[in-house]
C-alpha positions in Angstrom: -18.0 9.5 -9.2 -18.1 11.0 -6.0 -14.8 12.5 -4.7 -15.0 12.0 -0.9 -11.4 12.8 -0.2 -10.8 15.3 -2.7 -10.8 18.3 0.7 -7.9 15.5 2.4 -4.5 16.4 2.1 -1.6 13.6 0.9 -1.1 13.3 4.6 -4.3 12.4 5.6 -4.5 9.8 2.9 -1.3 8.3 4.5 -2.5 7.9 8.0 -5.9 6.5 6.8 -4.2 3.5 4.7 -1.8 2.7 7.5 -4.6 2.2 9.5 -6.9 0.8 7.3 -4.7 -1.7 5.2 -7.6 -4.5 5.3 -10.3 -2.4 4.5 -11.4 -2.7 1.1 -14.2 -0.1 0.7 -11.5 2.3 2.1 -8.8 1.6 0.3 -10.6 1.3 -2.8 -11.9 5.2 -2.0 -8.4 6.5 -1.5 -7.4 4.8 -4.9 -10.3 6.7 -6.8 -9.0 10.0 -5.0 -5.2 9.5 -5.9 -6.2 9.0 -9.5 -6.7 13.0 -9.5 -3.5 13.4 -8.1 0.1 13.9 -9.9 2.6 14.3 -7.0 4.8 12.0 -6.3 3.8 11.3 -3.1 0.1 10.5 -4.4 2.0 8.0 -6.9 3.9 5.9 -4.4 0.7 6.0 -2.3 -1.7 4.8 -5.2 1.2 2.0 -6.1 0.7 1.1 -2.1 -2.5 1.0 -2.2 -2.9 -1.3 -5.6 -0.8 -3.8 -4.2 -2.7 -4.1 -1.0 -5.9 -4.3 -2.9 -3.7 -7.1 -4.5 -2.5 -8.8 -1.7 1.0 -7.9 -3.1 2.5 -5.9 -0.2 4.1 -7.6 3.0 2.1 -7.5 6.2 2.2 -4.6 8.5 5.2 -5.8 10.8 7.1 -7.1 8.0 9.7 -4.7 6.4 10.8 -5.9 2.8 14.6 -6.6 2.5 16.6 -8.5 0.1 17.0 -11.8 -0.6 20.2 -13.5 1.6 22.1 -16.5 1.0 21.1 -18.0 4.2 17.2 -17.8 3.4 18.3 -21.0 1.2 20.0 -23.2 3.7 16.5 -25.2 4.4 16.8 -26.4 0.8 20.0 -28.4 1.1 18.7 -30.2 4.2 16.8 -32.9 3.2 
């Protein structure tokens, strides 16, 4: 396999999936690289980037946060 972004630092690998979270081939490519890697930064970033090969990860925009009680007040209407 051919290492394309073994010269890229962790950085660069950041700013290239936040820019390209819907490209597949590129994603894909930065997964193959991180599986060399052992920081923890390169861990987080490889976990990133499985789940938005996935489909797992919210949309760009869309921070995570917890659960709330009031997310379930449109079940007891109806």
């Amino acid at each position: 396999m051919t290492r394309i972004y073994m010269d890229k630092d962790i950085d660069f690998l950041e700013d290239l999936v936040a820019n390209d979270k819907k490209h597949a081939q590129v994603l894909g490519d930065v997964r193959d690289e991180l599986t060399y890697r052992t920081s923890d930064r390169a861990k987080r970033l490889r976990r990133d980037v499985e789940g938005l090969l996935a489909g797992e990860l919210p949309a760009p925009g869309t921070p995570p946060r917890p659960a709330r009680p009031e997310d379930q007040t449109d079940l007891l209407d109806g």
